[in-house]
C-alpha positions as CSV (number, residue, x, y, z in Angstrom):
1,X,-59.7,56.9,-65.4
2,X,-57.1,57.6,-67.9
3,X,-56.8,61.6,-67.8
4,X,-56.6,60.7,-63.7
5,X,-54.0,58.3,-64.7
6,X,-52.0,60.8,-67.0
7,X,-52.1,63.3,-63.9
8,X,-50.6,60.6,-61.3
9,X,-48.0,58.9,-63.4
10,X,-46.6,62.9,-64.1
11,X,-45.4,63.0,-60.8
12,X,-42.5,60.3,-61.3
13,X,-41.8,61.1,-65.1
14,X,-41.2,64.7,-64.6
15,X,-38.5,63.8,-62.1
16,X,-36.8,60.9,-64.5
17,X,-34.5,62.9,-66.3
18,X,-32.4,64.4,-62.9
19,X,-29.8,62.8,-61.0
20,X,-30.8,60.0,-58.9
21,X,-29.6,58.3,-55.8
22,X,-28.3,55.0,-55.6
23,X,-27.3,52.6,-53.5
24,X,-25.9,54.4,-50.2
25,X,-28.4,53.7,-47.2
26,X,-31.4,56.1,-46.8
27,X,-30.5,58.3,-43.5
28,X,-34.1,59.7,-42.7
29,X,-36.1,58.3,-40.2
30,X,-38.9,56.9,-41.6
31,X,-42.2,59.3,-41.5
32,X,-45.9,57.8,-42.0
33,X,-45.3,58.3,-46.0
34,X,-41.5,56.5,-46.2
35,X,-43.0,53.8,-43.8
36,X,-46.1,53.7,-46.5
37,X,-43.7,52.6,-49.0
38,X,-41.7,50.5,-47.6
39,X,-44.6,48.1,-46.6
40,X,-46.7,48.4,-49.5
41,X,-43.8,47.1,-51.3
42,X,-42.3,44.7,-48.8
43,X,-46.0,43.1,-48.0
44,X,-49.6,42.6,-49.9
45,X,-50.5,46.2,-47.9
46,X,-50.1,47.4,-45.0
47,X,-52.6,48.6,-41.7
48,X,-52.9,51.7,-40.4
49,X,-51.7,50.3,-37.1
50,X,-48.3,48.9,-39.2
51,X,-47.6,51.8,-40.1
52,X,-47.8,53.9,-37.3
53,X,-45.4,51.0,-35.9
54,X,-42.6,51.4,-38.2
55,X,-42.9,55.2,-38.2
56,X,-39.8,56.4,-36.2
57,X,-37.4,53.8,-37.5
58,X,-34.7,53.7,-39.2
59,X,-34.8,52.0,-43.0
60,X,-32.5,49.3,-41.8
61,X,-34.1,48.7,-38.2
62,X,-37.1,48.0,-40.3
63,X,-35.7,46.0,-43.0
64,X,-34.4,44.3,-40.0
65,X,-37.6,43.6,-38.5
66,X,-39.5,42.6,-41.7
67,X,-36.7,39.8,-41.9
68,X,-37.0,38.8,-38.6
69,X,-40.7,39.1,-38.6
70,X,-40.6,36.2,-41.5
71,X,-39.7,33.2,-38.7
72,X,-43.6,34.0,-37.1
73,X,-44.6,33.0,-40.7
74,X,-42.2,30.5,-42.0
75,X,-44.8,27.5,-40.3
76,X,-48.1,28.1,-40.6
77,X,-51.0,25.9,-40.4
78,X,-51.3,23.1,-43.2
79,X,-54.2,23.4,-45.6
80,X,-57.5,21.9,-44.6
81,X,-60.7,20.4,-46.3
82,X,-62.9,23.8,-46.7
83,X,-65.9,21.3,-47.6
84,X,-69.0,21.2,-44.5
85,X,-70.4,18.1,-46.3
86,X,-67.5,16.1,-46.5
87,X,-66.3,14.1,-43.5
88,X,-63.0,15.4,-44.0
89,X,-64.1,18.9,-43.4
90,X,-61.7,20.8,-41.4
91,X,-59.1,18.1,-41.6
92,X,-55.9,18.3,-43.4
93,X,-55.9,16.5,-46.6
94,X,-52.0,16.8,-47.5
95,X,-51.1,13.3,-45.6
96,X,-53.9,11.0,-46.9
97,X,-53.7,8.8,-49.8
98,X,-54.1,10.8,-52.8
99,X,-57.4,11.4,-54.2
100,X,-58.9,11.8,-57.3
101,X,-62.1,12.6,-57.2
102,X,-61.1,15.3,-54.5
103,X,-58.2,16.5,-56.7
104,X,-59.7,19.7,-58.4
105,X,-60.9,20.7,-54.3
106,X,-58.1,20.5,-52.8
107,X,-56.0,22.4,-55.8
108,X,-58.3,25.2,-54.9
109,X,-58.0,24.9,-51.3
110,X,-54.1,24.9,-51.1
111,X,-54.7,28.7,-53.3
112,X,-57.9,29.3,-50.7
113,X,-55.0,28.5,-47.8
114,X,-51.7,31.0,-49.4
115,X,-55.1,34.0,-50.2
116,X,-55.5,33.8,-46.2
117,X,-52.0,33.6,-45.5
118,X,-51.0,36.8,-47.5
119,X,-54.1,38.7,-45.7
120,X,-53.2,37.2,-42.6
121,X,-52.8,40.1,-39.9
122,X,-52.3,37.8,-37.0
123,X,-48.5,38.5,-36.9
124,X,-46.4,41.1,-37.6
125,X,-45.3,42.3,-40.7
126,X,-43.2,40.7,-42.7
127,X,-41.6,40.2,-46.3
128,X,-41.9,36.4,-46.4
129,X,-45.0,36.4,-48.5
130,X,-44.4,38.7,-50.8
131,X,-41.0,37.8,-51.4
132,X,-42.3,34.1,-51.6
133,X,-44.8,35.2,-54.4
134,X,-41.7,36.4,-56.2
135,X,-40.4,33.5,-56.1
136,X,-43.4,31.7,-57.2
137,X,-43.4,34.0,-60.2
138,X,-39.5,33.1,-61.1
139,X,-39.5,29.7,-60.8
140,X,-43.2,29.3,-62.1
141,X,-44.8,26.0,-61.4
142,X,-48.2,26.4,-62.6
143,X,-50.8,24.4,-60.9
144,X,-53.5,24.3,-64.2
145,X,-50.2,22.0,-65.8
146,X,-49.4,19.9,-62.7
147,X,-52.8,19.4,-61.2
148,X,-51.4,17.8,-57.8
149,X,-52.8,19.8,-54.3
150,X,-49.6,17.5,-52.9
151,X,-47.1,18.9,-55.7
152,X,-48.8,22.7,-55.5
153,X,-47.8,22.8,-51.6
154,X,-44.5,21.3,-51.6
155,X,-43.9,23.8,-54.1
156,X,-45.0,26.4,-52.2
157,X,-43.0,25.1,-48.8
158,X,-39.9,24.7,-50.9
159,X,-39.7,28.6,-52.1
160,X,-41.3,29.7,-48.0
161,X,-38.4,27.9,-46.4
162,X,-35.9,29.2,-48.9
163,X,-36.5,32.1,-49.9
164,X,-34.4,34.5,-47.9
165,X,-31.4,32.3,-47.8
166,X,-28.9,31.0,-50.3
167,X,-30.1,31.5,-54.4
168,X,-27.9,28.1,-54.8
169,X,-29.4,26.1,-52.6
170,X,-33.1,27.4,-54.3
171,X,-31.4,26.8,-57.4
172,X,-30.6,23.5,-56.8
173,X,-33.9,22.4,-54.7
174,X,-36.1,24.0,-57.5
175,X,-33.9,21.9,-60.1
176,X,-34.7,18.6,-58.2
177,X,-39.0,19.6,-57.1
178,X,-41.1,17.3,-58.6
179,X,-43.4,19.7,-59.4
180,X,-40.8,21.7,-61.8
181,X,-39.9,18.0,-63.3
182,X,-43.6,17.8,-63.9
183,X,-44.1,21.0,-65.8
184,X,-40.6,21.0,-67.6
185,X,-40.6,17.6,-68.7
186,X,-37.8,16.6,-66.5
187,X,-39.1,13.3,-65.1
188,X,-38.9,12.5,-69.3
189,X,-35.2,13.3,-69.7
190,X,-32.8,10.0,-70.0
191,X,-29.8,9.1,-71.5
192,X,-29.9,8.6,-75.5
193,X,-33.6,10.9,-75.5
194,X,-32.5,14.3,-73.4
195,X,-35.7,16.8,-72.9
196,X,-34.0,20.2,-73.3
197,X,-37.0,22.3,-71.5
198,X,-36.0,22.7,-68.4
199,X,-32.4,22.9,-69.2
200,X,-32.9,26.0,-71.4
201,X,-35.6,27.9,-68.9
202,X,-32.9,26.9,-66.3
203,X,-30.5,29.0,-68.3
204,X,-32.8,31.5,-69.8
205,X,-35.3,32.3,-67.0
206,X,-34.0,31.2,-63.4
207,X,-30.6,31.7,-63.2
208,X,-28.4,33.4,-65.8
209,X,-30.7,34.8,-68.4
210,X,-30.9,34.6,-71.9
211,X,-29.0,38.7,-72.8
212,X,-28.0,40.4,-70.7
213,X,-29.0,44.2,-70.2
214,X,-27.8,45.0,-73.8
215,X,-28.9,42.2,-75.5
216,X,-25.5,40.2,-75.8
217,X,-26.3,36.2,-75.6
218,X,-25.1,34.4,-72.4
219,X,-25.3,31.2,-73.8
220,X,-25.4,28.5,-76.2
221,X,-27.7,26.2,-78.1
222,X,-24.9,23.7,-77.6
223,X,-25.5,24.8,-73.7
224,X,-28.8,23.7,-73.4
225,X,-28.3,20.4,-74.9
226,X,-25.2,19.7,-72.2
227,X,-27.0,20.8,-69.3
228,X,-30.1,18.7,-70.6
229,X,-27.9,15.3,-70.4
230,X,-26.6,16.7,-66.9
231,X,-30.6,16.6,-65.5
232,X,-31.2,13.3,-67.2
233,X,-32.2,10.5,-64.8
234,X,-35.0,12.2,-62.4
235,X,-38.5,10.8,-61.9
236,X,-41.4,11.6,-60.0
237,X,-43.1,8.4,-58.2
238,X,-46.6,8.0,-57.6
239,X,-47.5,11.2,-59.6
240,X,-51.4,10.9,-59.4
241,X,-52.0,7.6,-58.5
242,X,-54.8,6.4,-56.5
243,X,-54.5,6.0,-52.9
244,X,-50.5,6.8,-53.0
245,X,-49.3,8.3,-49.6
246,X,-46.6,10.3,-51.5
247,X,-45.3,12.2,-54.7
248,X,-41.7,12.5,-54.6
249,X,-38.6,13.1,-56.6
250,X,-36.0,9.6,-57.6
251,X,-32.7,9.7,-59.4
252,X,-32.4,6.4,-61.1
253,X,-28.8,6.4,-62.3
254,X,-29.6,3.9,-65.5
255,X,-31.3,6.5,-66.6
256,X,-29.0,8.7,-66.4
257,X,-26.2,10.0,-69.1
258,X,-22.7,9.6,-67.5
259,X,-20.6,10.9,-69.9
260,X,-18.6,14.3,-69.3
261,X,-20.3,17.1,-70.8
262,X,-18.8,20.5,-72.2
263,X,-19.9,23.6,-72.1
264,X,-18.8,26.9,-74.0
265,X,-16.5,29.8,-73.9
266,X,-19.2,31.6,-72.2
267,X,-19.3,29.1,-69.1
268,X,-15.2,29.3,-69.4
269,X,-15.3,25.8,-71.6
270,X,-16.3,24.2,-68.3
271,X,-16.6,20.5,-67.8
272,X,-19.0,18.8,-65.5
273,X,-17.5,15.0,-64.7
274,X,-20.0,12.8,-65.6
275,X,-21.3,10.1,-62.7
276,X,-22.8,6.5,-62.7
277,X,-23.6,6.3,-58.9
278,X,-26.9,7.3,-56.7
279,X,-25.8,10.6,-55.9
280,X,-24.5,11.5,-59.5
281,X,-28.0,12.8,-60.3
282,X,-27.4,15.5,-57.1
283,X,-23.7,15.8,-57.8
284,X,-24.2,16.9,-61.1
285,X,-26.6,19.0,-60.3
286,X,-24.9,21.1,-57.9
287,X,-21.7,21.3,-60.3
288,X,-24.3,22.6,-62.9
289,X,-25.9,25.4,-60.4
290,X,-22.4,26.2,-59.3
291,X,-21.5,27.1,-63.0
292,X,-24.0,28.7,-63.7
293,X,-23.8,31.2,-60.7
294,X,-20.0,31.9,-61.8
295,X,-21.7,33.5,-64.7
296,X,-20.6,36.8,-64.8
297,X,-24.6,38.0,-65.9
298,X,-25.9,35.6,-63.1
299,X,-26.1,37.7,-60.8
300,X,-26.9,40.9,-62.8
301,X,-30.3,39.2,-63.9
302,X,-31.4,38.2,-60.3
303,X,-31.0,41.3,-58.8
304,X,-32.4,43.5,-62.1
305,X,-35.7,41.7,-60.8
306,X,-35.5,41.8,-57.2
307,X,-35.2,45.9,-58.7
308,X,-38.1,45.4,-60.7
309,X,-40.4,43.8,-58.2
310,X,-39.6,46.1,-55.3
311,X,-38.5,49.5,-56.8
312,X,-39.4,50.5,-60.4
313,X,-40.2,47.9,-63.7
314,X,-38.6,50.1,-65.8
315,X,-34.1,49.7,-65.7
316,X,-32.8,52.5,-67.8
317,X,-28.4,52.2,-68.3
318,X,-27.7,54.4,-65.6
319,X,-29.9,52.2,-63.3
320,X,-27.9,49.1,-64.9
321,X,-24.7,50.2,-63.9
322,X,-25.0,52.2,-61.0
323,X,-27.8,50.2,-59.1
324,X,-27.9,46.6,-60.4
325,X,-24.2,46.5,-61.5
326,X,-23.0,47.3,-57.6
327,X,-25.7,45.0,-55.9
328,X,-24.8,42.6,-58.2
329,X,-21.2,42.2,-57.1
330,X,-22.3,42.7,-53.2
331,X,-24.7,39.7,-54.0
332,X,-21.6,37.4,-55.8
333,X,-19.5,38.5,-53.2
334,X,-17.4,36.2,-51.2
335,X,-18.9,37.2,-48.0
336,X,-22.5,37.0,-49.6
337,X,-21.7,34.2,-51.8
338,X,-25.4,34.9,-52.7
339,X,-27.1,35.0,-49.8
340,X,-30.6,36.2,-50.5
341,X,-31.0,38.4,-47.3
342,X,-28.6,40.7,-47.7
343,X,-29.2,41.9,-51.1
344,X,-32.8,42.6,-50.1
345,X,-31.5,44.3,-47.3
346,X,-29.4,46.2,-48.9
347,X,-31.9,47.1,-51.9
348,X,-35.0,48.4,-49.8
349,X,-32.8,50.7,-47.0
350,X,-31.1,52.5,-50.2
351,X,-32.0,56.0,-51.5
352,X,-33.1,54.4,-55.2
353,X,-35.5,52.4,-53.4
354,X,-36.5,55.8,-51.0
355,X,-36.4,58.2,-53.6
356,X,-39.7,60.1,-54.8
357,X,-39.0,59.2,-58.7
358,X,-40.1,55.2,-57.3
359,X,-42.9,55.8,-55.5
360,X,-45.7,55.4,-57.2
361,X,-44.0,53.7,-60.3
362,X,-45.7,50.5,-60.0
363,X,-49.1,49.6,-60.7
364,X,-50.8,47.7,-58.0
365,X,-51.3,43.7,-59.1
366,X,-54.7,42.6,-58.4
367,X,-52.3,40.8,-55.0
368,X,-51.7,44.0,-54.2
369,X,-55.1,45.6,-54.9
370,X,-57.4,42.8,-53.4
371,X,-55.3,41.8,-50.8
372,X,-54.1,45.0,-50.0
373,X,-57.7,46.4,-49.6
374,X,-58.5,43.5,-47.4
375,X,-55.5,44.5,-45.1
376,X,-55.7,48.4,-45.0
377,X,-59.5,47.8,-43.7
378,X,-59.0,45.5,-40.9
379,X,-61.3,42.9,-42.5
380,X,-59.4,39.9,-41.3
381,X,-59.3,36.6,-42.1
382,X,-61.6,34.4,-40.2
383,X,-60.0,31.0,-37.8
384,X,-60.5,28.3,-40.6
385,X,-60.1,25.7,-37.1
386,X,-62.9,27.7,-35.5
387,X,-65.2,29.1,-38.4
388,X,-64.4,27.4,-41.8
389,X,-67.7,28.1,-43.7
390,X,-66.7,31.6,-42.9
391,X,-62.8,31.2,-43.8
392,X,-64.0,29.6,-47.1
393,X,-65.9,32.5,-48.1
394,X,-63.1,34.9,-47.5
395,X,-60.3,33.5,-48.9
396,X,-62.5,32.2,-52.0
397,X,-63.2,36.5,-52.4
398,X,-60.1,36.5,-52.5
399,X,-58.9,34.5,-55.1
400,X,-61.9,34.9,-57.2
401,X,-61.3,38.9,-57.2
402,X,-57.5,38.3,-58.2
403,X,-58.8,35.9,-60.9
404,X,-61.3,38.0,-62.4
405,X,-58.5,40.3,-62.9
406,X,-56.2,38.4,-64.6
407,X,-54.0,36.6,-61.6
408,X,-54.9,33.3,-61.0
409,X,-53.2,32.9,-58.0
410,X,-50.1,29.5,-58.6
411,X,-51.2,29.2,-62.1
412,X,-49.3,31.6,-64.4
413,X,-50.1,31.2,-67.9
414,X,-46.9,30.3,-68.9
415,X,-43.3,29.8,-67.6
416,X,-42.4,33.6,-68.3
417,X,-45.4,34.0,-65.6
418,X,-47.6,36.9,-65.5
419,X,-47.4,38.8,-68.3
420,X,-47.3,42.3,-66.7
421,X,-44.2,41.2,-65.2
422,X,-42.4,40.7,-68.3
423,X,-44.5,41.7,-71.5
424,X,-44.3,45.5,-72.6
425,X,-45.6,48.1,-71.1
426,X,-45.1,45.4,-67.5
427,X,-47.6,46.7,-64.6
428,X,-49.4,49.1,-66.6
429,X,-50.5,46.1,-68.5
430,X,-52.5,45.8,-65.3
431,X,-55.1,48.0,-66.9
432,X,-56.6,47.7,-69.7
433,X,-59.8,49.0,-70.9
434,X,-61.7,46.4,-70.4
435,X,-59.9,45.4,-66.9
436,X,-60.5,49.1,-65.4
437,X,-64.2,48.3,-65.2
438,X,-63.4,45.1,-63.3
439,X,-60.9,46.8,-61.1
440,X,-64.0,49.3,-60.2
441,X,-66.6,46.3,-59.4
442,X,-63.7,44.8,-57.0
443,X,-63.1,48.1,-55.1
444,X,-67.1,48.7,-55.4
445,X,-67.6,45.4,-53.3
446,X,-65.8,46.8,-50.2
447,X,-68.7,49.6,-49.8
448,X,-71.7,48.4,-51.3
449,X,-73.6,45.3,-49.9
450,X,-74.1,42.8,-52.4
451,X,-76.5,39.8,-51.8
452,X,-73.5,37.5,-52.9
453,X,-71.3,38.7,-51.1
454,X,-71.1,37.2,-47.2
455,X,-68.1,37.4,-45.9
456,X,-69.1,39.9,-43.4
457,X,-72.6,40.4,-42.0
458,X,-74.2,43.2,-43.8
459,X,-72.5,42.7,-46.8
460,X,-70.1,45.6,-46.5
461,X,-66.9,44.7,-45.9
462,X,-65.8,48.9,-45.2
463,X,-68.0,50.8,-42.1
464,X,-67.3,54.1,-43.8
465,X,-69.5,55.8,-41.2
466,X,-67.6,53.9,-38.4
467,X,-64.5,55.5,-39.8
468,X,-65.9,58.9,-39.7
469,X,-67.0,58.2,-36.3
470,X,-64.1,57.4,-35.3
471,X,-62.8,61.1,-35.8
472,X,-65.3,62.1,-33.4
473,X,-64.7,62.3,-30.5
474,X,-67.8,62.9,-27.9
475,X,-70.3,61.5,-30.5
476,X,-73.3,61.5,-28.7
477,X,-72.6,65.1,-27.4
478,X,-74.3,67.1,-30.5
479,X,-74.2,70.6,-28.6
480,X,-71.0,70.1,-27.0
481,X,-68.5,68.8,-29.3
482,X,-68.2,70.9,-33.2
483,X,-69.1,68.3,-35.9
484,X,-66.7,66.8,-38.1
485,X,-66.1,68.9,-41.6
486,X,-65.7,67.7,-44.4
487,X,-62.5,68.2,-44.7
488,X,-61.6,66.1,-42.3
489,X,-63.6,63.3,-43.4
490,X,-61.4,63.3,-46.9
491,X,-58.3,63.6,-44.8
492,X,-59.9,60.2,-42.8
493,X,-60.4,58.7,-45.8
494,X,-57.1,58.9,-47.9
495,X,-54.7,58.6,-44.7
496,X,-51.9,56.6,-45.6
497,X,-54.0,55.2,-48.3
498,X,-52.4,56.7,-51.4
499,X,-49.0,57.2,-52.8
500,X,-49.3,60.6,-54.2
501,X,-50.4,63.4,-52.5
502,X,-53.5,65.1,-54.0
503,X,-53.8,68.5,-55.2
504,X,-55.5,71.0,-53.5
505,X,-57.7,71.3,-56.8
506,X,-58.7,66.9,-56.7
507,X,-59.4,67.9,-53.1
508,X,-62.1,70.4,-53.4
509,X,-63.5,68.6,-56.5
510,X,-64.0,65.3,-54.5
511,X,-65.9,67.4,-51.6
512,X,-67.5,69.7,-53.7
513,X,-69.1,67.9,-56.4
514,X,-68.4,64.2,-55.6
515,X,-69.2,64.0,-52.0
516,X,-71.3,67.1,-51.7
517,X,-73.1,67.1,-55.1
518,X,-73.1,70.9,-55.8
519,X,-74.4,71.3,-51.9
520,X,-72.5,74.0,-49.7
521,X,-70.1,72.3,-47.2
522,X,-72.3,73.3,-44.6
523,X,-74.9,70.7,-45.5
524,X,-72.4,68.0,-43.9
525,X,-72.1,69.4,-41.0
526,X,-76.3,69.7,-40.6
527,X,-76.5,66.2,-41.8
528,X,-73.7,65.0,-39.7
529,X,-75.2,66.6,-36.6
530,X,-78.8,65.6,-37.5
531,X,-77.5,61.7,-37.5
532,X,-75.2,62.2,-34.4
533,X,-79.1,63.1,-33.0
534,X,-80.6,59.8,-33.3
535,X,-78.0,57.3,-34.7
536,X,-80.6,54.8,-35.0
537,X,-82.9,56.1,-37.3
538,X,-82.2,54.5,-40.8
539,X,-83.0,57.3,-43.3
540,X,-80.6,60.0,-40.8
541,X,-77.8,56.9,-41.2
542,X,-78.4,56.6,-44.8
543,X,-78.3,60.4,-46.1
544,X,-74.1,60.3,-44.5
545,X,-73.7,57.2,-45.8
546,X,-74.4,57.7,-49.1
547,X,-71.8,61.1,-49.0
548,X,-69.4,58.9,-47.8
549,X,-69.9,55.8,-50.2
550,X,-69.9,58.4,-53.3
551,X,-66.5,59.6,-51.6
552,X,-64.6,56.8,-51.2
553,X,-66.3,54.9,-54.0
554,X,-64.6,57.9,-56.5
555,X,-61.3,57.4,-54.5
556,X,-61.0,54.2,-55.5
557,X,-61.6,54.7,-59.3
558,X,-59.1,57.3,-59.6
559,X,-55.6,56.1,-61.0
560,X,-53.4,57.6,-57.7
561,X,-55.3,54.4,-55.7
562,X,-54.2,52.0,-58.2
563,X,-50.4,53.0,-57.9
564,X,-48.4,52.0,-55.3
């Protein structure tokens, strides 16, 4: 795996050290590879069938649509009891009294409900989800600390409904959630006994950051303690209490610290007036956001990880200033006055984003991996209204695969959130050696039937032989119609599926001695021909599917599938 590895991350280092392009708009039409890119960055992966739509278009007519494709997403269907022996099963459990014993279900179900919603392929595509799992990763509210299925989804709606329009108002609503209160201590903070947490990750991780790109401070200790007494005051009522019809967020202004407070040369020595009323908890709030946007590194830091989430981890200087600096005053702009939309739009129809030194520079998440896989091969997720033993088992694949492999999906281990988007090293830490051999027993699961896994009949979630059929054409007719080679079974098998071209050298290698075992390439075409004969005779079927399972099952160890 790591020699592969060496081989596929060589095609974007080579290229690192020449001039790159930058921000002006990509002109090409997009071909099946550019449209490749574009959704496996913009969505969890795309189909075949996606991509063969967006082939033809320009970068902005598609940037266009995935935008406008995020209204068919924005209101889907609530989460629902996943449990057959429960009377509640198939009910909504969001607007009954809150529930104890039921708590540690329904937490799972709400993560059950988003796994489905990112595989969802009942719509078009569009960059809601994914950009909502950024989101979820910025302004990290992990459900293992708050522990409330109400608090979890609320969440969730919150950065859905927001997340392609103004940064402010997310700012703001973030700063007010009662799940953020939870986890930051927030609902703690009152006059004369300030909690500083979430004034300092409001500072340090969600809005301005804590250096900018060359490790100058942007702040103040003295900062942290004046924004502190500017969130005192907030509580969240009826956070797990029995039989309570809502959670919410309160400001209680005698709780609240209504002095003036001061902030330092690098917020311009601004003041925020302090208030006494029922809307100085709001008030203040909004004064605080709007500072802390006027930062000149505000928003610098927001768009350096839009960048790193949709183009390349890695921001060298040039990148800084001729890619991050420029977006950064389009996002600030007046006309913007940072408007999420824009920015993206303007970020993924550029040449950086286009241009071959980025593709393939990120390592796939297990998100991307599991639910990728589950998209690319059609294997949709069932009605939960209609089928909900069978929706259960799906999205519960789901999650459990992301979980073995280190993304437990709304429960980052910390506030920074997932380390491999912030530690050292950021997606490669992806892969370690331990996690390759998990990666391998996730990808296995899609061709070989296991007795535990039922999500499909069969226990195979990929119909490899179907997919070779499908190339076919006349099946039946064995004397009339040449067999498929195997050549063209390999170029069925990796269509659209990786982003790097193979070699002509890892081409013959995987027929010759992967799929063909040492065998002339002629052998196929007698076996092929043989089952084409009499389809329905088991050991015929099972000598092509085995050439096809040792295939693909190679395929999907090799490091080129795991980039993206």
């Amino acid at each position: 795996m790591m020699l592969v590895l060496k081989n596929a991350t060589h095609h974007y280092n080579e290229t690192r050290g020449k001039n790159m392009p930058y921000l002006d708009t990509y002109q090409p039409l997009l071909d099946a590879r550019s449209a490749s890119h574009l959704l496996r960055r913009t969505t969890f992966g795309p189909t075949n069938q996606e991509i063969s739509a967006f082939t033809g278009l320009s970068p902005l007519q598609a940037i266009d649509q995935l935008i406008a494709n995020s209204s068919l997403h924005a209101s889907p269907p609530v989460p629902i009891d996943l449990d057959e022996t429960k009377a509640t099963a198939g009910q909504p459990f969001l607007n009954v009294p809150f529930n104890k014993d039921r708590r540690s279900d329904w937490c799972y179900y709400v993560r059950y409900w988003w796994a489905g919603l990112m595989a969802d392929q009942g719509k078009p595509p569009s960059i809601l989800e994914k950009l909502t799992a950024f989101w979820q990763n910025h302004f990290v509210v992990p459900q293992g600390v708050v522990f409330d299925y109400r608090l979890t989804h609320q969440n969730l709606q919150l950065l859905r409904n927001l997340a392609l329009g103004s940064f402010k108002t997310l700012a703001v609503e973030v700063t007010k959630d009662p799940g953020m209160l939870i986890f930051q201590n927030g609902n703690e903070n009152t006059k004369g006994r300030p909690n500083e947490n979430y004034a300092r990750e409001l500072q340090e991780l969600f809005v301005v950051g804590q250096a900018d790109f060359y490790g100058k401070p942007n702040y103040t200790e003295d900062d942290v303690k004046a924004a502190a007494k500017v969130l005192t005051g907030w509580q969240v009522r009826n956070y797990l209490i029995e039989n309570s019809t809502f959670c919410d967020a309160v400001f209680t202004p005698d709780r609240h610290d209504t002095g003036n407070k001061t902030f330092s040369s690098y917020y311009n020595n601004t003041q925020i007036t302090g208030r006494s009323d029922f809307e100085a908890g709001s008030q203040e709030i909004d004064d605080l956001i709007s500072m802390l946007l006027r930062h000149p590194h505000t928003p610098r830091f927001i768009c350096r990880k839009l960048y790193k989430w949709y183009v390349n981890p890695e921001v060298t200087a040039s990148i800084e200033e001729n890619v991050i600096a420029p977006l950064a005053t389009f996002f600030a702009s007046p006309e913007n006055n940072f408007s999420i939309a824009p920015v993206i739009r303007k970020l993924l129809s550029s040449d950086i984003f286009f241009a071959t030194q980025n593709r393939a520079a990120i390592m796939k998440s297990p998100m991307e991996l599991v639910i990728g896989m589950l998209r690319f091969y059609n294997v949709k997720p069932p009605d939960p209204q209609s089928n909900l033993a069978a929706f259960r088992r799906y999205s519960k694949f789901a999650y459990e695969n992301m979980s073995n492999l280190q993304l437990r999906l709304l429960d980052q281990p910390s506030v920074f959130g997932y380390p491999p988007y912030y530690q050292t090293g950021l997606s490669k830490n992806w892969i370690t050696g331990a996690l390759i051999g998990m990666r391998n027993r996730v990808t296995d699961q899609f061709i070989i039937a296991s007795p535990t896994q039922d999500i499909v009949p069969g226990g195979v979630l990929i119909d490899l032989v179907g997919m070779v059929k499908s190339i076919q054409p006349n099946f039946s007719d064995v004397a009339g119609t040449p067999s498929v080679t195997v050549e063209a079974v390999l170029q069925e098998f990796t269509r659209n599926l990786l982003a790097i071209d193979l070699t002509e050298g890892q081409k013959n290698f995987l027929i010759d001695t992967i799929m063909m075992k040492g065998l002339s390439r002629r052998n196929w075409v007698t076996e092929w021909n043989a089952y084409r004969e009499l389809p329905t005779k088991p050991e015929r079927y099972d000598v092509v599917m085995r050439r096809c399972r040792s295939l693909v099952r190679y395929i999907f160890h090799m490091a080129e599938f795991h980039l993206f």
